[in-house]
C-alpha positions as CSV (number, residue, x, y, z in Angstrom):
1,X,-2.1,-16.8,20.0
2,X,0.3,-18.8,18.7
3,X,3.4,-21.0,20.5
4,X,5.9,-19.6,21.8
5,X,8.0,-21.7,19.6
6,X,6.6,-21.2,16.7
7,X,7.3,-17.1,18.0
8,X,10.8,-18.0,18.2
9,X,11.0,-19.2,14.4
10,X,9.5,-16.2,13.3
11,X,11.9,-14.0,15.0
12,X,15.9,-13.5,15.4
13,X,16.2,-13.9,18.9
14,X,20.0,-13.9,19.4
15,X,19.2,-10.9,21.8
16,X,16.3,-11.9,23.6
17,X,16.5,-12.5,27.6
18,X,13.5,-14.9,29.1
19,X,10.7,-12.4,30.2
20,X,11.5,-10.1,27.4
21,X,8.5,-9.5,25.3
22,X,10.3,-7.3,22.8
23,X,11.8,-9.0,20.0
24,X,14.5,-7.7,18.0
25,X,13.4,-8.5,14.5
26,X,11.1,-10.9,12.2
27,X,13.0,-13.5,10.6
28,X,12.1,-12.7,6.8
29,X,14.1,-16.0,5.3
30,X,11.2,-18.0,7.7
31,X,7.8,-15.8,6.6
32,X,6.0,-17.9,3.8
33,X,7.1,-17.3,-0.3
34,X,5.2,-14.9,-2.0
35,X,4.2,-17.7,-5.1
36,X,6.4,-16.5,-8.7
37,X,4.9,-16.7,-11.6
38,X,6.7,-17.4,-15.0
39,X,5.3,-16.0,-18.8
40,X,2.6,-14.3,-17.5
41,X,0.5,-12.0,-20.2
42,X,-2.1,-10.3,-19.7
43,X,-4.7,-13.3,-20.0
44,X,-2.8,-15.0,-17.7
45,X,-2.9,-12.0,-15.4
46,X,-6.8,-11.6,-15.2
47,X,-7.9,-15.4,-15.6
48,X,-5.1,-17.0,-12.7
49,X,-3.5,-14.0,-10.9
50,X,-5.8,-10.7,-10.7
51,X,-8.9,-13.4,-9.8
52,X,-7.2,-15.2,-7.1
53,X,-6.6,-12.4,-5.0
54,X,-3.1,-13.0,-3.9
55,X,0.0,-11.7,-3.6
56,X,2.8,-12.7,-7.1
57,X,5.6,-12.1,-7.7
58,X,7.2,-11.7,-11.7
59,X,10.9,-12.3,-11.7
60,X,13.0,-10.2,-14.5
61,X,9.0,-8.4,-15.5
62,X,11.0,-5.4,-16.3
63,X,14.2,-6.5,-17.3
64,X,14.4,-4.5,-20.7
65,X,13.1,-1.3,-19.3
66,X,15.1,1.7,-19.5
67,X,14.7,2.4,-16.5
68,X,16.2,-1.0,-15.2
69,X,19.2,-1.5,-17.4
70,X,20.2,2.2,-16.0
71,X,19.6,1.2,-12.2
72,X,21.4,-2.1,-13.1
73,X,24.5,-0.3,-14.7
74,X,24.8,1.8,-11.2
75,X,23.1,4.4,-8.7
76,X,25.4,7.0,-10.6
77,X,23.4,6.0,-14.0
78,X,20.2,5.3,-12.4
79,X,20.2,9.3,-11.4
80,X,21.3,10.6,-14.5
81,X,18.7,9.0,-16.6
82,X,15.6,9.9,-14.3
83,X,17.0,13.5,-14.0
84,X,17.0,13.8,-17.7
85,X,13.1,13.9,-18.1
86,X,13.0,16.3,-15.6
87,X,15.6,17.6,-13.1
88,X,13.4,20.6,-12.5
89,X,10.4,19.3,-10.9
90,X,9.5,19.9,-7.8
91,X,8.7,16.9,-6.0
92,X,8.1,16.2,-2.0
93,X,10.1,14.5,0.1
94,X,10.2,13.1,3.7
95,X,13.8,13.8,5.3
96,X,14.7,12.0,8.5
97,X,17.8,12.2,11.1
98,X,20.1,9.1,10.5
99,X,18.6,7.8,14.0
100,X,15.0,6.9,12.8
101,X,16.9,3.8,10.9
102,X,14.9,4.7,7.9
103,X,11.5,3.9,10.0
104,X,9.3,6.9,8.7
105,X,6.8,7.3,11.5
106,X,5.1,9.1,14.4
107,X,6.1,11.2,16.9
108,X,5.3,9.3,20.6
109,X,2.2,10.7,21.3
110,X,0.9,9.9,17.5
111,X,0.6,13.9,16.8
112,X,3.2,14.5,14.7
113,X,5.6,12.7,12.6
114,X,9.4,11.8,13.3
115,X,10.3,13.7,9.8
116,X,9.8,17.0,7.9
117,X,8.6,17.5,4.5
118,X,10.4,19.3,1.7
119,X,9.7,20.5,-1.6
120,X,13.2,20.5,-3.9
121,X,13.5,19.7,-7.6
122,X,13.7,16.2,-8.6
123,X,17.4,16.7,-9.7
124,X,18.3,18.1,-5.9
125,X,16.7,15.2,-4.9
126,X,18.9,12.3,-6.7
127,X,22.0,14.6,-6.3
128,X,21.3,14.4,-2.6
129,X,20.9,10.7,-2.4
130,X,24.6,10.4,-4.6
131,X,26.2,12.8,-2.1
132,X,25.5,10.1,0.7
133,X,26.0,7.0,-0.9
134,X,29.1,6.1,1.2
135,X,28.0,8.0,4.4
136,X,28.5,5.5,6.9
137,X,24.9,6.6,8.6
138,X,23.4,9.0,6.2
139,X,19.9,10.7,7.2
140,X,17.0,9.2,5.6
141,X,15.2,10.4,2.4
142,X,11.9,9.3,0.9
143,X,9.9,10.4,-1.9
144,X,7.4,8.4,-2.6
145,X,4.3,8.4,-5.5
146,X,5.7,10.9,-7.8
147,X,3.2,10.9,-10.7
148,X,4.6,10.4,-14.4
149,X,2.7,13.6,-15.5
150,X,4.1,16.6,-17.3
151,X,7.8,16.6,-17.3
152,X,7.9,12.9,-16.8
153,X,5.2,11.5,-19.2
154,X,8.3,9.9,-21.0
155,X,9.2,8.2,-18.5
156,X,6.3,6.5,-18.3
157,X,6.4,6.1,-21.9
158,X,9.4,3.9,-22.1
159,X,8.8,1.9,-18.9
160,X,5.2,-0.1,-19.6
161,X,3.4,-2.5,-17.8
162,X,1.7,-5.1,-20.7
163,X,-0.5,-6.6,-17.9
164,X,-2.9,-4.0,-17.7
165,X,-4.8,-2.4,-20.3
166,X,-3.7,0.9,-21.4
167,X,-7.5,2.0,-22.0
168,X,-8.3,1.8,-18.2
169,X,-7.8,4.7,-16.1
170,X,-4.3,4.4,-14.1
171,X,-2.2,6.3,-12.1
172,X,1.7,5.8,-12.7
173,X,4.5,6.5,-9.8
174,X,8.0,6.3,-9.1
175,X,9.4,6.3,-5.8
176,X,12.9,7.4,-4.8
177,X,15.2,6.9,-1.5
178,X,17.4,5.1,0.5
179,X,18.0,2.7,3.1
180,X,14.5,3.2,4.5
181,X,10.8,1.4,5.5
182,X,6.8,2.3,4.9
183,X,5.0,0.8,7.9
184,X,2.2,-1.9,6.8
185,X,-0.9,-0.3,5.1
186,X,-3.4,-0.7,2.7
187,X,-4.4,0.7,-0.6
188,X,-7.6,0.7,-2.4
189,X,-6.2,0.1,-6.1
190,X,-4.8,-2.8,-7.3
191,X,-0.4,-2.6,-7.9
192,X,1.6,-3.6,-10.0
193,X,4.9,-2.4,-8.6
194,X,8.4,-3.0,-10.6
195,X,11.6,-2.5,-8.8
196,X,14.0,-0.3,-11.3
197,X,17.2,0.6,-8.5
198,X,18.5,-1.3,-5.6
199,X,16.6,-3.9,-3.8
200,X,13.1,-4.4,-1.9
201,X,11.6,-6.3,0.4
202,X,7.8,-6.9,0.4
203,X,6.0,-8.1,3.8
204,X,2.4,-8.8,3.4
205,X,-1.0,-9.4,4.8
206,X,-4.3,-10.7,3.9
207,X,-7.2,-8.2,5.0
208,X,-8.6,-9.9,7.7
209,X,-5.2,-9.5,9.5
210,X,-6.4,-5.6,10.3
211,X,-7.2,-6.8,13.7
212,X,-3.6,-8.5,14.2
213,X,-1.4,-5.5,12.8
214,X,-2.6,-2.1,15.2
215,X,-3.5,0.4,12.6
216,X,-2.8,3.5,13.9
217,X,-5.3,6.9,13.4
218,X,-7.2,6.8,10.0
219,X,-7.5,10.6,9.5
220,X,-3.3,11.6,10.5
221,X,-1.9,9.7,8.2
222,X,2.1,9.4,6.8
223,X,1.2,9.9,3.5
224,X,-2.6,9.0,3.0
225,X,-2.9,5.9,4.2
226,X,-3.4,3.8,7.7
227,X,-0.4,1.9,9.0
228,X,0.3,-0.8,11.2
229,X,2.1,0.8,14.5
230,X,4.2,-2.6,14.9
231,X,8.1,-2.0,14.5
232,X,9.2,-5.1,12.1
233,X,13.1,-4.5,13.6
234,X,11.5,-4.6,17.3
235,X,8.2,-5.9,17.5
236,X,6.5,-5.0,21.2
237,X,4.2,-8.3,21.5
238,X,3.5,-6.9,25.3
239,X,1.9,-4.1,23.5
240,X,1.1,-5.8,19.9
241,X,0.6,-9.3,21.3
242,X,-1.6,-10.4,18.1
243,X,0.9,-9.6,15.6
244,X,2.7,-13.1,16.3
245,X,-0.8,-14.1,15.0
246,X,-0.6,-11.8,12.0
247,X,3.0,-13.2,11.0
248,X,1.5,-16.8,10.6
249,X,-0.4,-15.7,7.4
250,X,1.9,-13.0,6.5
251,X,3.9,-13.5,2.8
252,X,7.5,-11.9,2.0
253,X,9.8,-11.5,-1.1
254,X,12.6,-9.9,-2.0
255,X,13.3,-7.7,-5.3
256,X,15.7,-7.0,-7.4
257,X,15.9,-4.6,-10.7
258,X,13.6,-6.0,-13.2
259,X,11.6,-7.9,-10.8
260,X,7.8,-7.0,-10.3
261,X,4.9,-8.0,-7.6
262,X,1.3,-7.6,-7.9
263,X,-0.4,-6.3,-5.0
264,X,-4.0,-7.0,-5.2
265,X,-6.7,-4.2,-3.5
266,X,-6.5,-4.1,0.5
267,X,-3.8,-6.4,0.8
268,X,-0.9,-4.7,4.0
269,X,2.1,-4.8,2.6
270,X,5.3,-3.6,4.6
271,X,7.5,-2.2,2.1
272,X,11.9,-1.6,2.6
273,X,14.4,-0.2,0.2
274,X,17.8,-2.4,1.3
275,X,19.9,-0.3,-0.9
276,X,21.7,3.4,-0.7
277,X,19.9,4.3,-3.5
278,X,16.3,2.5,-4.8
279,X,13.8,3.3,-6.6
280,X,10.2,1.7,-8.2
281,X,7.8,2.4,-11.0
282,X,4.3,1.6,-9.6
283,X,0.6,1.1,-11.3
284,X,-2.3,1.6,-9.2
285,X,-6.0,0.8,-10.8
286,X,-9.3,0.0,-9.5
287,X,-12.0,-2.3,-11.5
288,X,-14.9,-0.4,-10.1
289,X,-17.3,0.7,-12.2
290,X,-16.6,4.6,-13.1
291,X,-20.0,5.7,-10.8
292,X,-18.1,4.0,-7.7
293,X,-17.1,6.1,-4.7
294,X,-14.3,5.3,-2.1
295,X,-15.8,3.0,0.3
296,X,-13.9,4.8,2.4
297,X,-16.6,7.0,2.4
298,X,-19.2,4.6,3.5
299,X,-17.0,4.3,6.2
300,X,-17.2,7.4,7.6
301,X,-20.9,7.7,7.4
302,X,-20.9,5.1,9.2
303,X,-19.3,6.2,12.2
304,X,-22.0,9.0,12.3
305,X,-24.9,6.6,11.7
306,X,-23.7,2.9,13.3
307,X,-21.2,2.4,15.0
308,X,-21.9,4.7,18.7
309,X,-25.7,2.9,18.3
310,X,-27.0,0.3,20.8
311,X,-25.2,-3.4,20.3
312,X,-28.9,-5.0,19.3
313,X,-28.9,-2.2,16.7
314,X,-26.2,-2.1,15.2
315,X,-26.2,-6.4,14.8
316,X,-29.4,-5.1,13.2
317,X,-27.3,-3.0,10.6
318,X,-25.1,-5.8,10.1
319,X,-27.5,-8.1,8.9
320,X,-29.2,-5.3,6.5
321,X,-25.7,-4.4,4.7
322,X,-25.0,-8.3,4.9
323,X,-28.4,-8.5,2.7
324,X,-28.6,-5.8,0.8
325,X,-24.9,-4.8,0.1
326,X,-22.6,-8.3,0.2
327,X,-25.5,-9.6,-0.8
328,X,-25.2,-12.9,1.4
329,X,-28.4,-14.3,0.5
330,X,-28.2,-13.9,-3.5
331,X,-30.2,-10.8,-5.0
332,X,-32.1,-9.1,-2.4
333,X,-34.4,-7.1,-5.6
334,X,-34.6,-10.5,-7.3
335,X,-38.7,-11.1,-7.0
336,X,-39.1,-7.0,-8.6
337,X,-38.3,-5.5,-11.8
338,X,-35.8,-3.7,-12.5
339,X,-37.9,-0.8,-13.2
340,X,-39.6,-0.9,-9.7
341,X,-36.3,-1.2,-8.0
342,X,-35.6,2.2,-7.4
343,X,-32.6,3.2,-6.1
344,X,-31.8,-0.6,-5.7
345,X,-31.7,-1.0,-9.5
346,X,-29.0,-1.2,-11.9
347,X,-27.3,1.5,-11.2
348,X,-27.6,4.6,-14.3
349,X,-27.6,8.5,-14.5
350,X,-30.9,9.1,-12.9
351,X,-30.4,6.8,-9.6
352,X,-26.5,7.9,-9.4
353,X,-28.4,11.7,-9.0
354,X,-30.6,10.7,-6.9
355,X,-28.4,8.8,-4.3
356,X,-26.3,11.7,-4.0
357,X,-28.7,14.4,-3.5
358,X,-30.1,11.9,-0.8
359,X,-26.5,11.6,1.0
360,X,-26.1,15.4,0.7
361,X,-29.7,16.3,1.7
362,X,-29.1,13.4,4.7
363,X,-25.6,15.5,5.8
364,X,-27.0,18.9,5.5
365,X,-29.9,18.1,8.2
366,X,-26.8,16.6,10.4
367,X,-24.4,20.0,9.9
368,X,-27.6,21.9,10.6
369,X,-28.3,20.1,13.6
């Protein structure tokens, strides 16, 4: 754990009373910079910023897209020129009571959620989000990953990312709402994620901090993915006491229109929309080769197959994938061909086949069972 002091510089405490273990809210302005980066192309991008693994930040990336200038000139504009691609789409969206502070979340006993889903058209959605502009404490509205297919192709069109090349399989989002916060999670792709209305603030965490930030159940989800249970406006440390730990390697920015950060694969980020009205364009890709599953996957089998076995065991496991998958100990098929490697070989059409026939013959005996 860390000091107590150093606690207090990572927290306002003008409300805390000695004894207290819940704080009122992380101090953002005292989290470490996410690092900007200046005339970045896409060499730059995959030699110094993709490779490294970390968080950046691209001021004014997006400065002359469409999208930007319109959410610069005013929510009233923003609106008008997203709803002009497609004001008829039917899009979901998460709709809170003003009293959830715009914290999307659980229910208490972490069965439910503290929101209802709606379908509406896209235009009912931004015409929604005008009407409550100046409401004092307006409820809270999300809609988050709307894919630029169909109706809004164009506006993918006009509002390009140059960092990533077009060839490679992406998937293109805006999200929409106001005043409002996505707990800390993780996503497999890589982001690149360009603020086009109001402002953000990014909070993020290096993978290993998993076992600082309380990741609530993996299969109920918000919206897909894991998240953190910890309240950034009132962290519990009697009931989160490690994520004082987590904040010591935690990251943070804020964005404006035109600004962009990269998010690189199973990085938490903690993500709020400051403004009445926000929005982002976001790219998600992977560099997996196209054969590649979810390890997610591998995850789950492995709750059937390692994780309830003896402790000696499963160490056992460990130091199998450790050789065989992460490869700790440099090419565990090294000392035989590549033709007598079987399923361990470079991986093509005929060992793809027969891995998965294996996995499905493998979970057929279990369901059986």
């Amino acid at each position: 754990m860390i000091s107590r002091g150093t606690q207090d510089s990572l927290y306002h405490l003008e409300s805390f009373v000695p004894g207290e273990t819940a704080l009122s809210a992380v101090d953002w302005t005292r989290l470490k910079p996410v690092r900007d980066w200046e005339n970045v192309d896409a060499e730059m991008f995959a030699a110094e910023i993709a490779s490294s693994n970390k968080p950046a930040v691209f001021r004014d990336f997006a400065g002359d897209w469409p999208a930007v200038v319109a959410g610069k000139a005013g929510p009233r504009e923003f609106a008008s020129y997203v709803a002009g691609f497609a004001a008829d789409r039917v899009v979901e969206a998460f709709f809170a009571p003003p009293d959830i502070k715009g914290r999307f979340f659980y229910s208490d006993d972490l069965r439910g959620f503290n929101f209802e889903r709606r379908q509406l058209a896209l235009g009912e959605l931004l015409d929604t989000l005008l009407a409550h502009l100046d409401t004092p404490n307006p409820p809270c509205i999300y809609a988050g990953a709307i894919p630029l297919t169909d109706g809004l192709t164009r506006l993918r069109q006009e509002n390009q990312t140059t960092l990533v090349d077009p060839d490679r399989a992406q998937l293109v989002s805006i999200w929409i709402g106001n005043r409002g916060r996505v707990a800390a999670h993780w996503d497999l792709p890589q982001n690149i994620a360009a603020v086009v209305a109001g402002r953000r603030r990014f909070t993020l965490f290096p993978t290993e901090q998993v076992k600082n930030l309380y990741v609530g159940p993996l299969d109920l989800t918000i919206a897909g993915q894991p998240i953190s249970l910890v309240d950034f406006h009132a962290p519990d440390l009697e009931r989160f006491p490690r994520f004082a730990d987590a904040l010591e390697h935690a990251v943070c920015t804020e964005l404006g229109p035109g600004d962009a950060i990269y998010i690189p694969s199973l990085w938490f980020h903690h993500v709020e929309s400051l403004d009445p009205l926000g929005a982002l364009i976001n790219y998600w890709w992977r560099d997996a080769k196209p054969h590649m599953f979810t390890p997610r996957i591998t995850l789950l089998h492995a709750l059937l197959s390692i994780r309830d076995l003896p402790e000696h065991e499963r160490l056992a496991w460990r130091t199998m994938f450790d050789h065989y998958i992460f490869q700790v100990n440099g090419d565990p098929m090294a000392h035989i061909p590549d033709e007598a490697r079987g399923i361990f070989g470079d991986m093509n059409e005929e060992r793809l086949t027969q891995i998965r026939a294996s996995l499905l013959r493998s979970m057929g005996i279990k369901l059986r069972n």
